[in-house]
C-alpha positions in Angstrom: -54.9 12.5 76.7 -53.4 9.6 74.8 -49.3 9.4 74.9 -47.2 9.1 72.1 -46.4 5.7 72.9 -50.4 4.4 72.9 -50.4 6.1 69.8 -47.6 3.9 68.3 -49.1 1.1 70.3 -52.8 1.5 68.1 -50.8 2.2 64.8 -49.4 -1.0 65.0 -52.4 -3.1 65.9 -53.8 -1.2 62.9 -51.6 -2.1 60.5 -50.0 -5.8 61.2 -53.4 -6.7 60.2 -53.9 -4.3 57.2 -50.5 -6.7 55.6 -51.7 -10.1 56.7 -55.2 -9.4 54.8 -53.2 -7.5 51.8 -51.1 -10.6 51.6 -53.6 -13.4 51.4 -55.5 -11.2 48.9 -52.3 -11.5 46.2 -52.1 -15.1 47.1 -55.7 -15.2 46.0 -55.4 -13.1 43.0 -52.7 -15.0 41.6 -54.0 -18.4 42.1 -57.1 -17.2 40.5 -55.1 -15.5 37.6 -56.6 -12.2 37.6 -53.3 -10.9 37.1 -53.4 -11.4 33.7 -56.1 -9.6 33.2 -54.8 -6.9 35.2 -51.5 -7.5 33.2 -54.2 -6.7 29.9 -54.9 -2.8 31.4 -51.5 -2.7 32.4 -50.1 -2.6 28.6 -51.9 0.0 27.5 -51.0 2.4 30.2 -47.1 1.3 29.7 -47.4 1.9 26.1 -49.1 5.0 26.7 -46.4 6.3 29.6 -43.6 5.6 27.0 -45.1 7.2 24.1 -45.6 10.7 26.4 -42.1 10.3 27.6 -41.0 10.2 24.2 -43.0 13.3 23.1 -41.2 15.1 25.6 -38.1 14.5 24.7 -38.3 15.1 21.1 -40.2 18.1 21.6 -38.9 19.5 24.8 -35.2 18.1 25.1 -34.2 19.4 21.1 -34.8 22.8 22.6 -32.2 22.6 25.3 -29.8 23.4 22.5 -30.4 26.0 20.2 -30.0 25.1 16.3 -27.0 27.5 15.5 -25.4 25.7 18.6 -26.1 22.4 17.4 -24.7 23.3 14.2 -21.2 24.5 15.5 -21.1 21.1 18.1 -21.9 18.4 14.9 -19.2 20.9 12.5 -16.8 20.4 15.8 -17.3 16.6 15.8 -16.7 16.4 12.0 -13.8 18.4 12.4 -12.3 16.3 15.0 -13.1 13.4 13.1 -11.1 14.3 9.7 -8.3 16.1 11.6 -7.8 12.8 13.6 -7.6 10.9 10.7 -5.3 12.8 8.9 -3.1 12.7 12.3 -3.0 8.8 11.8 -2.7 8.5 8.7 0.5 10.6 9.0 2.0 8.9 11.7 1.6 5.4 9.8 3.1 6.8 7.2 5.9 8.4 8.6 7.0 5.1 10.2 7.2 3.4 6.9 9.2 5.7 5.4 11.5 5.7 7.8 11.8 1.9 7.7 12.4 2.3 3.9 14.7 4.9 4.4 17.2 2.8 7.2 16.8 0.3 4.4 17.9 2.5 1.0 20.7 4.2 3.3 21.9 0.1 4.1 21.9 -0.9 0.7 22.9 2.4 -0.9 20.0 2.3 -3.4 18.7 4.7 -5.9 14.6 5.1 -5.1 11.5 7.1 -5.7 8.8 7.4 -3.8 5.2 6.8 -5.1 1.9 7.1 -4.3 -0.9 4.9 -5.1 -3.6 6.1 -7.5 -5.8 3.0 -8.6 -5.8 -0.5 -7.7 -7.4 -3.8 -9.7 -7.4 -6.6 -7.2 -9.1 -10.2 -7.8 -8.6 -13.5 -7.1 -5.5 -13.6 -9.6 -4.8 -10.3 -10.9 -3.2 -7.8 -8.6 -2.3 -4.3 -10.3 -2.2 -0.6 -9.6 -1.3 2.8 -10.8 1.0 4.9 -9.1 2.1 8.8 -9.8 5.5 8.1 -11.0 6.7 7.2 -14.7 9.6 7.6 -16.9 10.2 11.8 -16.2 11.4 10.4 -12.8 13.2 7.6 -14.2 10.7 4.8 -13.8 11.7 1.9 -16.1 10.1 -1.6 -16.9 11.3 -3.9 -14.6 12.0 -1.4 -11.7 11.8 -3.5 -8.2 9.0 -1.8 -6.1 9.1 -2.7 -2.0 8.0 -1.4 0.9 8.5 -0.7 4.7 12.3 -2.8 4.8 13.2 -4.2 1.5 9.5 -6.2 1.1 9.6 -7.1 -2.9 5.5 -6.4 -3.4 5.9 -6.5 -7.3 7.3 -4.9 -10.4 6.6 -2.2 -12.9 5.3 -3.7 -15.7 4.5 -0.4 -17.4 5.8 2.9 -17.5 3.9 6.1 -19.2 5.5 9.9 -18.5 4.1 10.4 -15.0 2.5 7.3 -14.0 3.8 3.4 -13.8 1.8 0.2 -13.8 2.6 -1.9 -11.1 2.2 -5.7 -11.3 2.1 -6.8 -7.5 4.2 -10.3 -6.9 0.6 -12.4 -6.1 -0.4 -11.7 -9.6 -0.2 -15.4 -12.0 1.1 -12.9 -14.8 4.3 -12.0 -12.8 7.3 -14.2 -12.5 10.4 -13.1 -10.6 13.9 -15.2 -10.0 14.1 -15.6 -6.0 16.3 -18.0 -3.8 15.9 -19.5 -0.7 17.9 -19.0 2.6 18.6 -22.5 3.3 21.8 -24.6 2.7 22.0 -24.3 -0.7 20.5 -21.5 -1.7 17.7 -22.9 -4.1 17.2 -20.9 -7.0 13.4 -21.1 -8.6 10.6 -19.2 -10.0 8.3 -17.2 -7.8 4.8 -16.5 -9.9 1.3 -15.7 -8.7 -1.4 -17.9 -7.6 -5.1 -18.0 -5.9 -5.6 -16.7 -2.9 -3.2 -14.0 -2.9 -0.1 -16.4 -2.5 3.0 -17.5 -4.3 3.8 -20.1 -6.0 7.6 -21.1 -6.1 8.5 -23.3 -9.3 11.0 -25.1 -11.2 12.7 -26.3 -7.8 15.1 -29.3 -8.2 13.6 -32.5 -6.7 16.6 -32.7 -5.3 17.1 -30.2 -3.3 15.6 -29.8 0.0 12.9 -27.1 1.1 11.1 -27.0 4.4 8.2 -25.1 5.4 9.2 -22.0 7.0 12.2 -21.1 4.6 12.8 -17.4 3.9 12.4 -16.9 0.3 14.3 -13.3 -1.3 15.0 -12.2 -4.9 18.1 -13.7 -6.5 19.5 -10.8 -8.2 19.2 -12.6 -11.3 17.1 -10.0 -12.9 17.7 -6.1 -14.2 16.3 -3.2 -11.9 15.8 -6.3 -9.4 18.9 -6.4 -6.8 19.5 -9.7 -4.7 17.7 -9.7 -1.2 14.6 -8.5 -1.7 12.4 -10.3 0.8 9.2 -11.8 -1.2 7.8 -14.5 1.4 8.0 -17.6 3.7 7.5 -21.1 2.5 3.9 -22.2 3.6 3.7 -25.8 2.1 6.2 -27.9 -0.2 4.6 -29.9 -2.5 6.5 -33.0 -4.2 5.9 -34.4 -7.2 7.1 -38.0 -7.1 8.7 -39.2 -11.3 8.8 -35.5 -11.8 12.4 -33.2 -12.2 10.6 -30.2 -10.0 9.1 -29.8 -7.1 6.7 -27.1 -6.2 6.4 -24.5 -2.3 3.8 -22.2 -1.9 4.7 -18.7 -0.4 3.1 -16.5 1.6 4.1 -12.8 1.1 5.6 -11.1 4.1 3.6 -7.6 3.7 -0.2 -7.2 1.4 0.3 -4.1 -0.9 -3.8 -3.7 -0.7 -2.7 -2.2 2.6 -0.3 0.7 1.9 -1.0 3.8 0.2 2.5 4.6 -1.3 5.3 2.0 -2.4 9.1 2.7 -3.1 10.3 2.0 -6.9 14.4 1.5 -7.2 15.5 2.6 -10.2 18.9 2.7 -11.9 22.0 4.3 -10.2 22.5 7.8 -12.5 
């Protein structure tokens, strides 16, 4: 009676030689490209294989949940979704007004809060509507920031219970503003392209460098002093000429809040 071991001893004499012919058969088969043409039945039955696993799924895997409990998981997720966003949008909110806050309490201002309604924004025209007007003592002219003391425009119309509000990167809007440098330039901040400022009627004189802080000069009604509208981006000389012109960029982009803070006059 054989062993165990004589056993072993035939398997492998059996099957080293099995490989060795199994092996010189693919190096045959591949030099001969047969492959390909194996690869041509091969597509089929992949395609096939996918389209079956496919079937199963949609057919046999939707039934793992039943439809009332698929309803109550997507009315779960859509919950979730609009009660996190209403959780953000609250807590950005409440961190701008308490920046505005610190900064009405500091400067001891009179202000009404207002939320956004409509906006018209283009290249040069930057306007919106807002739910405040004259019954809580909105007046043309009023000052409108946000977040601490960021000038973003004026109201420019004023109707019972809602005020236009003409943003400062509109070309129709032109405030009085200074510059913090030595000797605190006054000019004319207006509009321009591209959702900058353009500071005018400069002194060729006087001496402006990129990087200036550029504030409201206090100059105006409804407007106090110190207002910040922007930093100087570029100066631009005019040689022969009594002016000289800065572009500004603003500080804060009003397309970005949903409520602004109007300062009106001091009852």
């Amino acid at each position: 009676m054989p062993t165990f071991r004589t056993w072993l001893t035939v398997r492998r004499r059996i099957i080293a030689p099995i490989f060795v012919v199994a092996f010189f058969l693919v190096i045959f088969f591949a030099q001969a490209g047969l492959f390909r043409t194996l690869q041509f039945f091969q597509k089929p039955l992949v395609a096939s294989g996918t389209w079956v696993s496919n079937q199963y799924h949609s057919v046999f895997g939707s039934c793992a949940v039943k439809p009332d409990e698929y309803n109550r998981l997507v009315s779960e997720r859509n919950q979730y979704a609009i009660e996190r966003s209403e959780m953000e949008r609250l807590r950005t909110e409440n961190a701008t007004l308490t920046k505005e806050l610190g900064f009405l309490q500091q400067r001891q201002l009179s202000a009404v809060p207002a939320s956004i309604i409509s906006r018209t924004v283009s290249n040069q025209t930057a306007t919106f509507l807002v739910n405040v007007g004259a019954l809580n003592h909105i007046v043309v002219g009023s000052a409108v920031i946000v977040e601490d003391g960021m000038f973003v425009g004026k109201v420019t119309r004023v109707d019972q219970t809602q005020s236009m509000v003409t943003a400062s990167t509109d070309f129709q809007l032109a405030t009085g503003v200074s510059l913090l440098n030595k000797t605190r330039t006054i000019g004319i901040a207006q509009g321009t392209a591209g959702n900058l400022i353009e500071l005018k009627f400069i002194p060729a004189d006087e001496e402006i460098h990129p990087n200036d802080l550029v504030i409201t000069s206090g100059l105006e009604d409804h407007v106090p002093s110190g207002l910040i509208v922007g930093v100087v981006n570029t100066v631009k000389p005019e040689p022969e000429a009594p002016f000289q012109r800065a572009i500004v960029e603003p500080l804060s982009d009003v397309r970005r809040y949903n409520h602004v803070v109007i300062l009106v006059p001091t009852l």
